[in-house]
Predicted model as a PDB file, atoms N, CA, C, CB and O in Angstrom, pLDDT in the B-factor column:
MODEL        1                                                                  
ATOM      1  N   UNK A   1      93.771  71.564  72.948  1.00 42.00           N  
ATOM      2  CA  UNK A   1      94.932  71.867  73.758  1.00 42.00           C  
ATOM      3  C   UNK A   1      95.610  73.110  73.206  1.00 42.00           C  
ATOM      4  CB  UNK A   1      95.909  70.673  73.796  1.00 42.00           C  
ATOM      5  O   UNK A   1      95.665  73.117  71.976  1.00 42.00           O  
ATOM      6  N   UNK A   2      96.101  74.084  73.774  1.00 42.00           N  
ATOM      7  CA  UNK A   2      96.361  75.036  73.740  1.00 42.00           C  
ATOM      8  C   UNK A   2      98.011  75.118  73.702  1.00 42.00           C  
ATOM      9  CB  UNK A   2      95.635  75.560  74.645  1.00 42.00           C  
ATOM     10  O   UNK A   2      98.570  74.288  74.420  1.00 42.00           O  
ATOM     11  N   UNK A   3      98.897  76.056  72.920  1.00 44.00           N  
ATOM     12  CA  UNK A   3     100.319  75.827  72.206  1.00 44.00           C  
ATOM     13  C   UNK A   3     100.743  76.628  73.819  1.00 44.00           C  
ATOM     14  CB  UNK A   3     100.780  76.777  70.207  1.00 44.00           C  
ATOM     15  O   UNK A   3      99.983  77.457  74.318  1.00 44.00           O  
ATOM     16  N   UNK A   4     102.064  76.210  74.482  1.00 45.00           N  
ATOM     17  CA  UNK A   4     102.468  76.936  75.598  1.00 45.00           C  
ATOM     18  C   UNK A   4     103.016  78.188  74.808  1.00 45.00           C  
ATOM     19  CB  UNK A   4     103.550  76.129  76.595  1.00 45.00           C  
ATOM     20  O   UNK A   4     103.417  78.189  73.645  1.00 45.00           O  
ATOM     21  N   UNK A   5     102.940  79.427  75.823  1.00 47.00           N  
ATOM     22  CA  UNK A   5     102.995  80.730  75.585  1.00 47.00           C  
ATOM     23  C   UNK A   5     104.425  80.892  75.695  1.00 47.00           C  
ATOM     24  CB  UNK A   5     102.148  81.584  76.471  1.00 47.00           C  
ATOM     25  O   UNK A   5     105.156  80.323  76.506  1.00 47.00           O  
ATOM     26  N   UNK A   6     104.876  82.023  74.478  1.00 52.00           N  
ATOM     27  CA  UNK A   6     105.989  81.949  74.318  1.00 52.00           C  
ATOM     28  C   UNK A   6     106.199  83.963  74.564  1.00 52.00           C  
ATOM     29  CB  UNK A   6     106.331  80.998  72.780  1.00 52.00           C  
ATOM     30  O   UNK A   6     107.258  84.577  74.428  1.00 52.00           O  
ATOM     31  N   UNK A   7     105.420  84.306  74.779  1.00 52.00           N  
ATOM     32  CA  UNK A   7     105.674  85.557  75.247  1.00 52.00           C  
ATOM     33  C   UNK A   7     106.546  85.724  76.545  1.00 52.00           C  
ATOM     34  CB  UNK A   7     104.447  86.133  75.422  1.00 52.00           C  
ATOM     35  O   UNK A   7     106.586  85.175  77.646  1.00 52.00           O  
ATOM     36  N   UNK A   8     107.227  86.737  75.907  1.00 51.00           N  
ATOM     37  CA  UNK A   8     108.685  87.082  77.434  1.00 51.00           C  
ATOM     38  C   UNK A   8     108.261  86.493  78.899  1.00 51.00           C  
ATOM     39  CB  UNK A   8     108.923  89.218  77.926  1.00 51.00           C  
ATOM     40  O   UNK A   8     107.112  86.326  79.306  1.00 51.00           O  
ATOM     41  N   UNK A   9     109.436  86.231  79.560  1.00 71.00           N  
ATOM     42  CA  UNK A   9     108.786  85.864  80.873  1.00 71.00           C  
ATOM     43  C   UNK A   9     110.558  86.680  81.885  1.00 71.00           C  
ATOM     44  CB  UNK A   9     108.298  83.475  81.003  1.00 71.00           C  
ATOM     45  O   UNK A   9     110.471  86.897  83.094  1.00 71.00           O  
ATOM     46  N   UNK A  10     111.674  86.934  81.254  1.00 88.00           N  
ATOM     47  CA  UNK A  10     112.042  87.579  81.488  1.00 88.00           C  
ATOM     48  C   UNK A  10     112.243  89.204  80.831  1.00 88.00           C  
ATOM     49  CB  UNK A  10     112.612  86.898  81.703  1.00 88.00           C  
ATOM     50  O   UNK A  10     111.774  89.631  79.776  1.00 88.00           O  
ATOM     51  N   UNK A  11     113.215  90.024  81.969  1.00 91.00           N  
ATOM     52  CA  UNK A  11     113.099  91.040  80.990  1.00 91.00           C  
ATOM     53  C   UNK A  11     114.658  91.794  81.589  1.00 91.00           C  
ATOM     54  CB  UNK A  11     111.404  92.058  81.085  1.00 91.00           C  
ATOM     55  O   UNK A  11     115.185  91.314  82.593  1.00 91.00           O  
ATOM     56  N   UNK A  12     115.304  93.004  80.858  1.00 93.00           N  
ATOM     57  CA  UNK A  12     116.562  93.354  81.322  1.00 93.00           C  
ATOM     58  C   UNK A  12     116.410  94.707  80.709  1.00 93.00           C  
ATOM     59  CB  UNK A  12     117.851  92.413  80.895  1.00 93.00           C  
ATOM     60  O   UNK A  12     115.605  94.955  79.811  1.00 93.00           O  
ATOM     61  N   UNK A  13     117.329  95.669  81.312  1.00 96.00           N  
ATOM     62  CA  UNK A  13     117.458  97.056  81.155  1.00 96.00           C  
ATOM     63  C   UNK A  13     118.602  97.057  80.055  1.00 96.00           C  
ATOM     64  CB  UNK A  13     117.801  97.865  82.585  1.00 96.00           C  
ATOM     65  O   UNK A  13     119.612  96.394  80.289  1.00 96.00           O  
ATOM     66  N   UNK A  14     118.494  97.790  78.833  1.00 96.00           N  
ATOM     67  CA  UNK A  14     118.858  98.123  77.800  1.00 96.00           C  
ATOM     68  C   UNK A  14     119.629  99.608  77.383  1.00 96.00           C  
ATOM     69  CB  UNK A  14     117.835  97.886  77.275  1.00 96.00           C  
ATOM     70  O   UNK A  14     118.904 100.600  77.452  1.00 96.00           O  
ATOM     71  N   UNK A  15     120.795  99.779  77.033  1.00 97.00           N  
ATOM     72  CA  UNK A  15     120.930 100.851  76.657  1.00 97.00           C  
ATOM     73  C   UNK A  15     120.759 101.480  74.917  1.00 97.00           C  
ATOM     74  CB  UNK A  15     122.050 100.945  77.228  1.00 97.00           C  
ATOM     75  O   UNK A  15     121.770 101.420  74.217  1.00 97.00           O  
ATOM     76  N   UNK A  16     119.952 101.839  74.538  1.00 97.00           N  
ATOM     77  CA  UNK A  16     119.799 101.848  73.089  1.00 97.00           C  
ATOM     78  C   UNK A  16     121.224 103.186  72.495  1.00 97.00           C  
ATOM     79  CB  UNK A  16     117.815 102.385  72.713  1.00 97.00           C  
ATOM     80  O   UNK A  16     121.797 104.116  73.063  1.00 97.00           O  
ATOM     81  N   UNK A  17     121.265 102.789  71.576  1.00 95.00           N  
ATOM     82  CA  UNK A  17     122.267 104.117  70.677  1.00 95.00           C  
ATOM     83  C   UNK A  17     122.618 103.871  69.449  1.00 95.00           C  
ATOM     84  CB  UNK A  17     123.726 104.471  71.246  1.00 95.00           C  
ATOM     85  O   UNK A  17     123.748 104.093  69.015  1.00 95.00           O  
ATOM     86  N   UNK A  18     121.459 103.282  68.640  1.00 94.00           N  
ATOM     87  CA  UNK A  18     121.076 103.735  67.130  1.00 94.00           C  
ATOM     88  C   UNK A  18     120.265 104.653  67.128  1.00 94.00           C  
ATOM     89  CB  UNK A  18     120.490 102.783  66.263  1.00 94.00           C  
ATOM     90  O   UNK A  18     120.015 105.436  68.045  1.00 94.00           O  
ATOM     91  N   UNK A  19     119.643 104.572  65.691  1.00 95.00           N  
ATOM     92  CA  UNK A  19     118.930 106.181  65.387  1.00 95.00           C  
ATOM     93  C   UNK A  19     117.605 105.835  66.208  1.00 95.00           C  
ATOM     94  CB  UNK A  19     118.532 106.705  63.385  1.00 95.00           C  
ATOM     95  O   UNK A  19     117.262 104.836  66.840  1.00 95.00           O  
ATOM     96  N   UNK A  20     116.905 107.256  65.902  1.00 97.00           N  
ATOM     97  CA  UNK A  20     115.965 107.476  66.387  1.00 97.00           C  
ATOM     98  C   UNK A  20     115.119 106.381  65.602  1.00 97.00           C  
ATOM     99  CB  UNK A  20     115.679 108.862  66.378  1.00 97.00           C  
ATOM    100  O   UNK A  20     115.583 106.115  64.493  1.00 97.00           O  
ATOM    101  N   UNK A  21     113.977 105.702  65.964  1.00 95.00           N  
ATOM    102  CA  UNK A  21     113.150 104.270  65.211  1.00 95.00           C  
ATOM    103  C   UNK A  21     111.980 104.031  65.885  1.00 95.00           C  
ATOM    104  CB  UNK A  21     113.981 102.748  65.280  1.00 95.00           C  
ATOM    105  O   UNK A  21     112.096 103.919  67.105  1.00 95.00           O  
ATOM    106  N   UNK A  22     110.762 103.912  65.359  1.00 96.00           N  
ATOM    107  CA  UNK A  22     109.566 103.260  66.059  1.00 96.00           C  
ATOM    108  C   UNK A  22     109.884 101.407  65.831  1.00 96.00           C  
ATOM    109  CB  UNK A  22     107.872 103.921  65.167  1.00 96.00           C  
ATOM    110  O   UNK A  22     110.146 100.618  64.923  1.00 96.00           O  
ATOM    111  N   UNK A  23     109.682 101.416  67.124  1.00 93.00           N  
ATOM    112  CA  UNK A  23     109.647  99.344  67.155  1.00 93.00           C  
ATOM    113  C   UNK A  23     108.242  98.789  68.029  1.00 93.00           C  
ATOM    114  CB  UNK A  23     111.434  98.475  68.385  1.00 93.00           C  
ATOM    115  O   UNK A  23     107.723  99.204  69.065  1.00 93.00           O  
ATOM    116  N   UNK A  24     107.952  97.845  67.255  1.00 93.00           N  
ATOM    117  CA  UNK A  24     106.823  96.626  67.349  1.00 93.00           C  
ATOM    118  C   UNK A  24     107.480  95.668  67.330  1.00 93.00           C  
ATOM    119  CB  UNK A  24     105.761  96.428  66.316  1.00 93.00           C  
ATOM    120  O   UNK A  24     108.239  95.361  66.410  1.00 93.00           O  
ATOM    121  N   UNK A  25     107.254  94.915  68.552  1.00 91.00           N  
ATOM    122  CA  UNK A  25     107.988  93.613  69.184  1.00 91.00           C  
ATOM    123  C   UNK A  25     106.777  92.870  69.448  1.00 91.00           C  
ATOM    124  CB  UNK A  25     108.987  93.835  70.635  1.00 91.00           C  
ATOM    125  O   UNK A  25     105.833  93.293  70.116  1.00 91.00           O  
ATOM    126  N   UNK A  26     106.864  91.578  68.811  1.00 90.00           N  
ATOM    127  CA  UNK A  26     105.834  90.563  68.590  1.00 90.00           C  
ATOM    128  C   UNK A  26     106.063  89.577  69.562  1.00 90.00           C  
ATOM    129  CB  UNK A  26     105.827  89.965  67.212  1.00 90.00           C  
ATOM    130  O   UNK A  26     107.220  89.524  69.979  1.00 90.00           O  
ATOM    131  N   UNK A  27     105.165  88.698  70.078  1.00 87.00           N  
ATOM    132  CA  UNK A  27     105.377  87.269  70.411  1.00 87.00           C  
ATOM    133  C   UNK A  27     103.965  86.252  70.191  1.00 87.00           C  
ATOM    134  CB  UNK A  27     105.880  87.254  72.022  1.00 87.00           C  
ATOM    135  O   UNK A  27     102.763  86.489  70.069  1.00 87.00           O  
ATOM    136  N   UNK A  28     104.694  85.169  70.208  1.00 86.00           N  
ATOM    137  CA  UNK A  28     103.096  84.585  70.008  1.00 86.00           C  
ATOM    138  C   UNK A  28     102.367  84.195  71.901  1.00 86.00           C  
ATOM    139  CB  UNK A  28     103.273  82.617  68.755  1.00 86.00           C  
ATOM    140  O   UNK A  28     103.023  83.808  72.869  1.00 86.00           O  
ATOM    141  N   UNK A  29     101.211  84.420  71.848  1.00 86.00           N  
ATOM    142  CA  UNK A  29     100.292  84.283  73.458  1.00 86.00           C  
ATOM    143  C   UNK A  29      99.908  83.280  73.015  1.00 86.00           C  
ATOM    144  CB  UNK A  29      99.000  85.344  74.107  1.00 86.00           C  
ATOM    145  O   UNK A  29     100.043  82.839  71.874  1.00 86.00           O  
ATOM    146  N   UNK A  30      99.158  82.647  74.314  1.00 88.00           N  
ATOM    147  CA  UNK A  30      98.917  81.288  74.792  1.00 88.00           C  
ATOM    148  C   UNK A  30      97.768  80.421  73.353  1.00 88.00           C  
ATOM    149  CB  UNK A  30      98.019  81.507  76.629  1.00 88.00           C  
ATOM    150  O   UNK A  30      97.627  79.198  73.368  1.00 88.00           O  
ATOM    151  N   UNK A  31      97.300  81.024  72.602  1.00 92.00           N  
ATOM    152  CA  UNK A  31      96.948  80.313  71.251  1.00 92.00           C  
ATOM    153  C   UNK A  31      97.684  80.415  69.982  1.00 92.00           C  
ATOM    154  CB  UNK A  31      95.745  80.692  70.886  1.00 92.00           C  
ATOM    155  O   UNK A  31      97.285  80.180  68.842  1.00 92.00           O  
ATOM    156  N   UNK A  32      98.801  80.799  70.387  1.00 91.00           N  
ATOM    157  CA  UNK A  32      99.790  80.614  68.937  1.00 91.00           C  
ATOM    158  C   UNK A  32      99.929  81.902  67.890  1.00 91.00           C  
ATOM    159  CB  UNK A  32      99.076  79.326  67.923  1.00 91.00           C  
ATOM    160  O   UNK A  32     100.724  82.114  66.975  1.00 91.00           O  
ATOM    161  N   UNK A  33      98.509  82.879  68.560  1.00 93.00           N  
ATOM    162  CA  UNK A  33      98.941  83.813  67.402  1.00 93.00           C  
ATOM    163  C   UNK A  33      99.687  85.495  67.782  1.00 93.00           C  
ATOM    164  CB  UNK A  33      97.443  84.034  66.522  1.00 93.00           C  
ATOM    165  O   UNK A  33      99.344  85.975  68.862  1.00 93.00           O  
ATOM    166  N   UNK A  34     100.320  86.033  67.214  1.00 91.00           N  
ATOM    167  CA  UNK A  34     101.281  87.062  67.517  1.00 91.00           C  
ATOM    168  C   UNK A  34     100.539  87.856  67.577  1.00 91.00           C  
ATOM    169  CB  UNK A  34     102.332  87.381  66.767  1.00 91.00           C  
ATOM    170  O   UNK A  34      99.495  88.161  66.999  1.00 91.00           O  
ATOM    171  N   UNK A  35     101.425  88.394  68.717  1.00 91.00           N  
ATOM    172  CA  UNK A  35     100.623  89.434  69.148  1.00 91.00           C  
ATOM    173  C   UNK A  35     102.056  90.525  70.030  1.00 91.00           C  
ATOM    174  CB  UNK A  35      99.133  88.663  70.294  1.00 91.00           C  
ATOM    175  O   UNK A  35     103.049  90.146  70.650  1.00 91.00           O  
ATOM    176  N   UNK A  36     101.604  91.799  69.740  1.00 92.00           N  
ATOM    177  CA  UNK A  36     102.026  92.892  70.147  1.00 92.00           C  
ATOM    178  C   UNK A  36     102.600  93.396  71.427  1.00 92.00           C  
ATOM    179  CB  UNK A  36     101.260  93.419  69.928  1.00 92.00           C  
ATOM    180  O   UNK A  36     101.795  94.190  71.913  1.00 92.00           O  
ATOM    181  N   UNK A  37     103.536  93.277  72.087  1.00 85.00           N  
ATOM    182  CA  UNK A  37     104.026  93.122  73.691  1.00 85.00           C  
ATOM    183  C   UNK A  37     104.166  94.363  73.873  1.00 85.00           C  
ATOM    184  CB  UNK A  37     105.405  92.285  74.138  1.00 85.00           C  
ATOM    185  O   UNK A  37     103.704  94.795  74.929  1.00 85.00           O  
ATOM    186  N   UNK A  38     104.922  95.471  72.808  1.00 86.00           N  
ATOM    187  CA  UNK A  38     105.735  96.600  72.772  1.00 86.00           C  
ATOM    188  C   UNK A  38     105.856  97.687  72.048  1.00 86.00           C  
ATOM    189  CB  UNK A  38     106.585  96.314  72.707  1.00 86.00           C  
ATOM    190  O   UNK A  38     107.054  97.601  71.779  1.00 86.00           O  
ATOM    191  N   UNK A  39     105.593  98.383  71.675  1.00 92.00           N  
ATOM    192  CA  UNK A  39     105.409  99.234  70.821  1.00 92.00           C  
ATOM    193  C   UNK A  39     105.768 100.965  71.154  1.00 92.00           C  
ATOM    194  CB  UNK A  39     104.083  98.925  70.520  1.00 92.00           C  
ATOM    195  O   UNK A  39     105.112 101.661  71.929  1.00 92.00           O  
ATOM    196  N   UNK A  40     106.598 101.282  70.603  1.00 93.00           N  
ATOM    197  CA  UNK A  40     107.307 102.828  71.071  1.00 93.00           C  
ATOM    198  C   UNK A  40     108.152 103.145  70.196  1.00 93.00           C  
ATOM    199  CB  UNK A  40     108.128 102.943  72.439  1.00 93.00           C  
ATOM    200  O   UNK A  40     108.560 102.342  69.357  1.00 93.00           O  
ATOM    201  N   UNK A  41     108.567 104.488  70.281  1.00 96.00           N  
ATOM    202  CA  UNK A  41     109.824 104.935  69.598  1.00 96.00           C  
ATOM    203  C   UNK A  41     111.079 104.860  70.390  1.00 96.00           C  
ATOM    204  CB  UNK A  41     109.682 106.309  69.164  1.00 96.00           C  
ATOM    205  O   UNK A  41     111.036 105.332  71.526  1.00 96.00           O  
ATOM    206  N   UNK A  42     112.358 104.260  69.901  1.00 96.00           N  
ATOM    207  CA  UNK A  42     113.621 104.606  70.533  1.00 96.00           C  
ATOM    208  C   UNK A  42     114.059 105.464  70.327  1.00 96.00           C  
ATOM    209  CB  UNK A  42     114.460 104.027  70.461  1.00 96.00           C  
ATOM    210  O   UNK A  42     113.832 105.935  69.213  1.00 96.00           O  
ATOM    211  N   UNK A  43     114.987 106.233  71.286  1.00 97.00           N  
ATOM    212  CA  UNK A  43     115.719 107.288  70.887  1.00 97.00           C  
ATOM    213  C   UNK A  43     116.967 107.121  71.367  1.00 97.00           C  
ATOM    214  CB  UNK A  43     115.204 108.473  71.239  1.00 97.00           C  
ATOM    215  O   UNK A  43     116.926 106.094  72.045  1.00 97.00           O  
ATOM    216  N   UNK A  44     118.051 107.573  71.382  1.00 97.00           N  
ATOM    217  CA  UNK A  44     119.667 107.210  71.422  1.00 97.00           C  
ATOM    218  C   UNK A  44     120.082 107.860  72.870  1.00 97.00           C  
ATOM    219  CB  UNK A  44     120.682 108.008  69.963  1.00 97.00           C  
ATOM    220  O   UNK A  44     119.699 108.946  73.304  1.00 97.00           O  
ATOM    221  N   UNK A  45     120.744 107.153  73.352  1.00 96.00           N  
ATOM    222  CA  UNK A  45     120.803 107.387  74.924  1.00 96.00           C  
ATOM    223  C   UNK A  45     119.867 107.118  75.839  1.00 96.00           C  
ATOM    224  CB  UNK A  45     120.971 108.555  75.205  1.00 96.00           C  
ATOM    225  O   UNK A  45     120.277 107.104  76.999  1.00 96.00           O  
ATOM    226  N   UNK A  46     118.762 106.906  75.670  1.00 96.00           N  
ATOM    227  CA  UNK A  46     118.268 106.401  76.641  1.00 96.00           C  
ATOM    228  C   UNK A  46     118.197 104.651  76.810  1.00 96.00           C  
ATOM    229  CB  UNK A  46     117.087 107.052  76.618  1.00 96.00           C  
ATOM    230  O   UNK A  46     118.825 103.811  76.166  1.00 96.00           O  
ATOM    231  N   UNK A  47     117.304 104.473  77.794  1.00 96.00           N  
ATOM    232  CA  UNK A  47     117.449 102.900  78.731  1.00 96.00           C  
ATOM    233  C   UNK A  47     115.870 102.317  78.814  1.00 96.00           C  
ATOM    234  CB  UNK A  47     118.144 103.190  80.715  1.00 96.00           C  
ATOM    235  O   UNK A  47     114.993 102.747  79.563  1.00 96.00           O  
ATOM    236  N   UNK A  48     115.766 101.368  77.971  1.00 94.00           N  
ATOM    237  CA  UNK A  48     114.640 100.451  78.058  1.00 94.00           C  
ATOM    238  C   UNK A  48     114.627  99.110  78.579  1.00 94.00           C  
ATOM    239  CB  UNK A  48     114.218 100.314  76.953  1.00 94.00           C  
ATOM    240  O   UNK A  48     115.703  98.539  78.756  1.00 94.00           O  
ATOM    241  N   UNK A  49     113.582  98.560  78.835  1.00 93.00           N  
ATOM    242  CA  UNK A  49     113.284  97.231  79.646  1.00 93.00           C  
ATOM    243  C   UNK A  49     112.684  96.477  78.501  1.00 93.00           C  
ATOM    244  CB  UNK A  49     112.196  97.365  81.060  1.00 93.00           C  
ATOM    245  O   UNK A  49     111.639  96.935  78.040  1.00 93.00           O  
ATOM    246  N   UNK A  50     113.196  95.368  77.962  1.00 92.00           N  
ATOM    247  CA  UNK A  50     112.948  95.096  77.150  1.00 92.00           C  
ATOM    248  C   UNK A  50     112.962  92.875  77.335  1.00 92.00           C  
ATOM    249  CB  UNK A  50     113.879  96.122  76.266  1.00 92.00           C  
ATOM    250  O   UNK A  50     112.948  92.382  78.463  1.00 92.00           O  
ATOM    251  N   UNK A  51     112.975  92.461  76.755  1.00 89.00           N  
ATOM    252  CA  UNK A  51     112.864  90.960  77.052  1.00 89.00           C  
ATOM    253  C   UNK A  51     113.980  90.298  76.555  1.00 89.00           C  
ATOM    254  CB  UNK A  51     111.648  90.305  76.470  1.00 89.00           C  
ATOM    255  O   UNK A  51     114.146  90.140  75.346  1.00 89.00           O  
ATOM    256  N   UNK A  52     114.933  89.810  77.591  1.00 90.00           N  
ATOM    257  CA  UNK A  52     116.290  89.149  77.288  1.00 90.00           C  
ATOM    258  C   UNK A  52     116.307  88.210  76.367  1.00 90.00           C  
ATOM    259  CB  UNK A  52     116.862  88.555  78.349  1.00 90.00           C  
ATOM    260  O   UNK A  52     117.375  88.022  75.784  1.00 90.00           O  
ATOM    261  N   UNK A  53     114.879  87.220  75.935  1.00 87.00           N  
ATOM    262  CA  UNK A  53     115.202  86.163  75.194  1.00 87.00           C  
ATOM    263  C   UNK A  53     114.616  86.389  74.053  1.00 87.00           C  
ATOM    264  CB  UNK A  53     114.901  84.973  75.709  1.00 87.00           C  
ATOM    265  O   UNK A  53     114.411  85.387  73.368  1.00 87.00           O  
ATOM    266  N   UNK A  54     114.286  87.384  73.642  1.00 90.00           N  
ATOM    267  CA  UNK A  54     113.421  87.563  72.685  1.00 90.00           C  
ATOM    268  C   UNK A  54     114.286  87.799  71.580  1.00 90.00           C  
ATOM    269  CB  UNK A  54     112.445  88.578  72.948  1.00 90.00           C  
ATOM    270  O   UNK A  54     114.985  88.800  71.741  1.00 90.00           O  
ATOM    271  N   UNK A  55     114.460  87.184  70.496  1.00 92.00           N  
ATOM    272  CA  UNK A  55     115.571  87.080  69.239  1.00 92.00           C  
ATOM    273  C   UNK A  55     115.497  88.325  68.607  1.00 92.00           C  
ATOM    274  CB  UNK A  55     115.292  85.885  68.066  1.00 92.00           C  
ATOM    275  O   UNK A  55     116.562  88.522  68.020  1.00 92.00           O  
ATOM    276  N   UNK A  56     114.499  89.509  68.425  1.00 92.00           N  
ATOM    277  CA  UNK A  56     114.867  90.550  67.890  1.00 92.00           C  
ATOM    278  C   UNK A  56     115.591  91.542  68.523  1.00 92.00           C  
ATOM    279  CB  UNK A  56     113.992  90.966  67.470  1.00 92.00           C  
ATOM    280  O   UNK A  56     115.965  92.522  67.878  1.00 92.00           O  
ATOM    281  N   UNK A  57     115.908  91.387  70.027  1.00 94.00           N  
ATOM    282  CA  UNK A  57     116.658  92.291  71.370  1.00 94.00           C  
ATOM    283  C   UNK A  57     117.156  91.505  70.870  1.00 94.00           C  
ATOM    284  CB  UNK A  57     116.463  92.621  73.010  1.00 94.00           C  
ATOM    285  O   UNK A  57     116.766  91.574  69.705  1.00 94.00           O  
ATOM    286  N   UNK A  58     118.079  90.421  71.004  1.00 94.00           N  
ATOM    287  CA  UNK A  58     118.850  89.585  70.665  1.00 94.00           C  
ATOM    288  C   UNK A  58     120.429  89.910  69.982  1.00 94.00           C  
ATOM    289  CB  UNK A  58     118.036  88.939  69.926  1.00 94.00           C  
ATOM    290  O   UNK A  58     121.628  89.945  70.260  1.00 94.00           O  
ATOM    291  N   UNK A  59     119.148  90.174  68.554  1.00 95.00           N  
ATOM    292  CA  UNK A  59     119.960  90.509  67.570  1.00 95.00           C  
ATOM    293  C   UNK A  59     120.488  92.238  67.494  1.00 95.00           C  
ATOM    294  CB  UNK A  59     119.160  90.031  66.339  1.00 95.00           C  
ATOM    295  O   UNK A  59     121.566  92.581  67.011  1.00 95.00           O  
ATOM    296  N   UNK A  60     119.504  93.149  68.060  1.00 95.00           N  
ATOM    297  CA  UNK A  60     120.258  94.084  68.106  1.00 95.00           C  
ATOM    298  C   UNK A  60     121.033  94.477  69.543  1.00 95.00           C  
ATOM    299  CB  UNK A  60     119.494  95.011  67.604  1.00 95.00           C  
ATOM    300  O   UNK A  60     121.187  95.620  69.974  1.00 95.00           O  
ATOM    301  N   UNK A  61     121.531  93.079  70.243  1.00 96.00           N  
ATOM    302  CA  UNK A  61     122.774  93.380  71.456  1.00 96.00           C  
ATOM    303  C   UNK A  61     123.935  93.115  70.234  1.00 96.00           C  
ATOM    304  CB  UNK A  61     122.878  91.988  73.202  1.00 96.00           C  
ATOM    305  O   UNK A  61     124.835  93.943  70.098  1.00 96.00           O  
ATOM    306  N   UNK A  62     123.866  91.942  69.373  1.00 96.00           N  
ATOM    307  CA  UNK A  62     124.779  91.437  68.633  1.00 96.00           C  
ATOM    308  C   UNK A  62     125.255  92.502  67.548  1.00 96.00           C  
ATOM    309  CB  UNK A  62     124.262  90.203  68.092  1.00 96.00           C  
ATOM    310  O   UNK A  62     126.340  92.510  66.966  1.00 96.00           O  
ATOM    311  N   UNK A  63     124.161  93.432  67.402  1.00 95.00           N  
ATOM    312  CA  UNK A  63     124.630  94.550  66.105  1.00 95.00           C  
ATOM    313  C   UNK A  63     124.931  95.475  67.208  1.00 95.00           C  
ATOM    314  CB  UNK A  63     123.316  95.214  64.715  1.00 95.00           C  
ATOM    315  O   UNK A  63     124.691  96.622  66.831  1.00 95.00           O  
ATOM    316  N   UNK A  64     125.480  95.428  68.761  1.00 95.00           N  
ATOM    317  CA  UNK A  64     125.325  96.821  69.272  1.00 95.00           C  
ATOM    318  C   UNK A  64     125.044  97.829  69.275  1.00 95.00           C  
ATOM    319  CB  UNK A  64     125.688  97.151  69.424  1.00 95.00           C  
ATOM    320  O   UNK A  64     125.720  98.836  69.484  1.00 95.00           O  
ATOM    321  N   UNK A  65     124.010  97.706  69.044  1.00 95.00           N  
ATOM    322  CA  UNK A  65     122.597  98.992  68.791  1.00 95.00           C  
ATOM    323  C   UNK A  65     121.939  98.956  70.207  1.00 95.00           C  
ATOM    324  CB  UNK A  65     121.095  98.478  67.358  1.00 95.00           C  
ATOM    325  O   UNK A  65     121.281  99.985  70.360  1.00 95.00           O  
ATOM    326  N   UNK A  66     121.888  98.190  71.223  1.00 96.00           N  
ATOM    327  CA  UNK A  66     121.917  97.773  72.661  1.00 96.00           C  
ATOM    328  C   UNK A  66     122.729  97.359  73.320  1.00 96.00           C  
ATOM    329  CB  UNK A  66     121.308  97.090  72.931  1.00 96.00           C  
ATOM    330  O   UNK A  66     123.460  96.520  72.793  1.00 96.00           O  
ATOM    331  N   UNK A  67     122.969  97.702  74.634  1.00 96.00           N  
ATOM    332  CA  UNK A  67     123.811  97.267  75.594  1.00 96.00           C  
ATOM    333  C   UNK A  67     123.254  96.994  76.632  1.00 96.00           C  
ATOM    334  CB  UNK A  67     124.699  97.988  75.853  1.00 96.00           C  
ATOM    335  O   UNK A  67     122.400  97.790  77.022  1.00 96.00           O  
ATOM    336  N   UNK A  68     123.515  95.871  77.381  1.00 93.00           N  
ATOM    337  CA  UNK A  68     122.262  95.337  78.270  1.00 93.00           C  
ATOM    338  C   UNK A  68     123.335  95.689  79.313  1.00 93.00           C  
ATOM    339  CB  UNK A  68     121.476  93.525  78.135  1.00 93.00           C  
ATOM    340  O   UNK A  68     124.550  95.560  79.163  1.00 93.00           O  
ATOM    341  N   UNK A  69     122.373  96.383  80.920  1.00 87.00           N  
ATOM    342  CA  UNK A  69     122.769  96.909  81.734  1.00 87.00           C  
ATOM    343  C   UNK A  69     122.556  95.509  82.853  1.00 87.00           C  
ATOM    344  CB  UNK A  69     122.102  98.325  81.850  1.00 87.00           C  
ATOM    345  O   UNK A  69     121.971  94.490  82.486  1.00 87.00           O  
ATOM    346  N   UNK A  70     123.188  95.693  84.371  1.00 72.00           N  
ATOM    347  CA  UNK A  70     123.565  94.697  84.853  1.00 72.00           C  
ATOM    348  C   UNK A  70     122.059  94.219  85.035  1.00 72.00           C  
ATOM    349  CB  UNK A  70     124.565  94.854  86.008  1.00 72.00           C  
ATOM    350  O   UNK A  70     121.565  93.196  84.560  1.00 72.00           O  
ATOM    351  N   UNK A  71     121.289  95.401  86.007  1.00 56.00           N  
ATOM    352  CA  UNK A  71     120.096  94.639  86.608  1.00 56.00           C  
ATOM    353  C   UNK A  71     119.306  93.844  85.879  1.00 56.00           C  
ATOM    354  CB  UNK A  71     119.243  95.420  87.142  1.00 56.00           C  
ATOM    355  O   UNK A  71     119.366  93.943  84.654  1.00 56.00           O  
ATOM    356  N   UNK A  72     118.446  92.938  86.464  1.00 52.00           N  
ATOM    357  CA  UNK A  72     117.823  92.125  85.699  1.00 52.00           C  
ATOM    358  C   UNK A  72     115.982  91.954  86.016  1.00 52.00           C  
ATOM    359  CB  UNK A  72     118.690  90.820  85.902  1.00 52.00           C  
ATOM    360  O   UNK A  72     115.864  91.491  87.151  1.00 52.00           O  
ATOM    361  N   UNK A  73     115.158  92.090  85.632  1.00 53.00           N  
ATOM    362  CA  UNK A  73     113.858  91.965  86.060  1.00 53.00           C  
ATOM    363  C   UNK A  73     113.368  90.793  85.899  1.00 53.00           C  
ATOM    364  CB  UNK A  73     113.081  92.771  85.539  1.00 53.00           C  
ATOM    365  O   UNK A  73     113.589  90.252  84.815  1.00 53.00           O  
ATOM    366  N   UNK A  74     112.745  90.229  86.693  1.00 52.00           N  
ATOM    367  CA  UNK A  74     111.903  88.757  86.323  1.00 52.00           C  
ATOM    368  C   UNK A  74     110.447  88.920  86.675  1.00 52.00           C  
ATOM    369  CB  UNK A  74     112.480  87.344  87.252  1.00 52.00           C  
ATOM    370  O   UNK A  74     109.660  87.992  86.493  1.00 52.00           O  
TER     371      UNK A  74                                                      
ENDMDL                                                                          
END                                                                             
C-alpha cells in the first residue's frame, strides 16, 4: 500500500521581497520519498505561484519575506 501523496494540491500568487536566493522546495510523492516540486532563483519584487500549504511558503509569509496576493489557483 502506498503512503497518500502529500505534494501541493493547492497553489497562490506570492509577492517575494527578500534578497536575491536560489530555493528547492521539497515534498514527499505518492511513495513517501521527497522529491523536488520547485526549483529557481528569487528575486525581490517580483510574483511567484507557489503552494499555500506547504510549511516552508508558510514560514516565509510569517517572516514576511512573502506576501500572498488575492488570487488563488487550484
Amino acid at each position: 500500500m502506498s503512503a497518500p501523496s502529500t505534494a501541493p494540491t493547492e497553489f497562490c500568487d506570492y509577492n517575494y521581497t527578500g534578497p536575491v536566493q536560489s530555493v528547492a522546495l521539497k515534498a514527499k510523492d505518492t511513495e513517501g520519498k521527497l522529491t523536488v516540486f520547485f526549483e529557481g532563483t528569487f528575486h525581490p519584487g517580483k510574483t511567484y505561484t507557489l503552494p499555500c500549504n506547504h510549511p516552508t511558503v508558510q514560514a516565509w509569509v510569517c517572516g514576511q519575506i512573502l506576501t500572498q496576493k488575492e488570487a488563488t489557483h487550484g
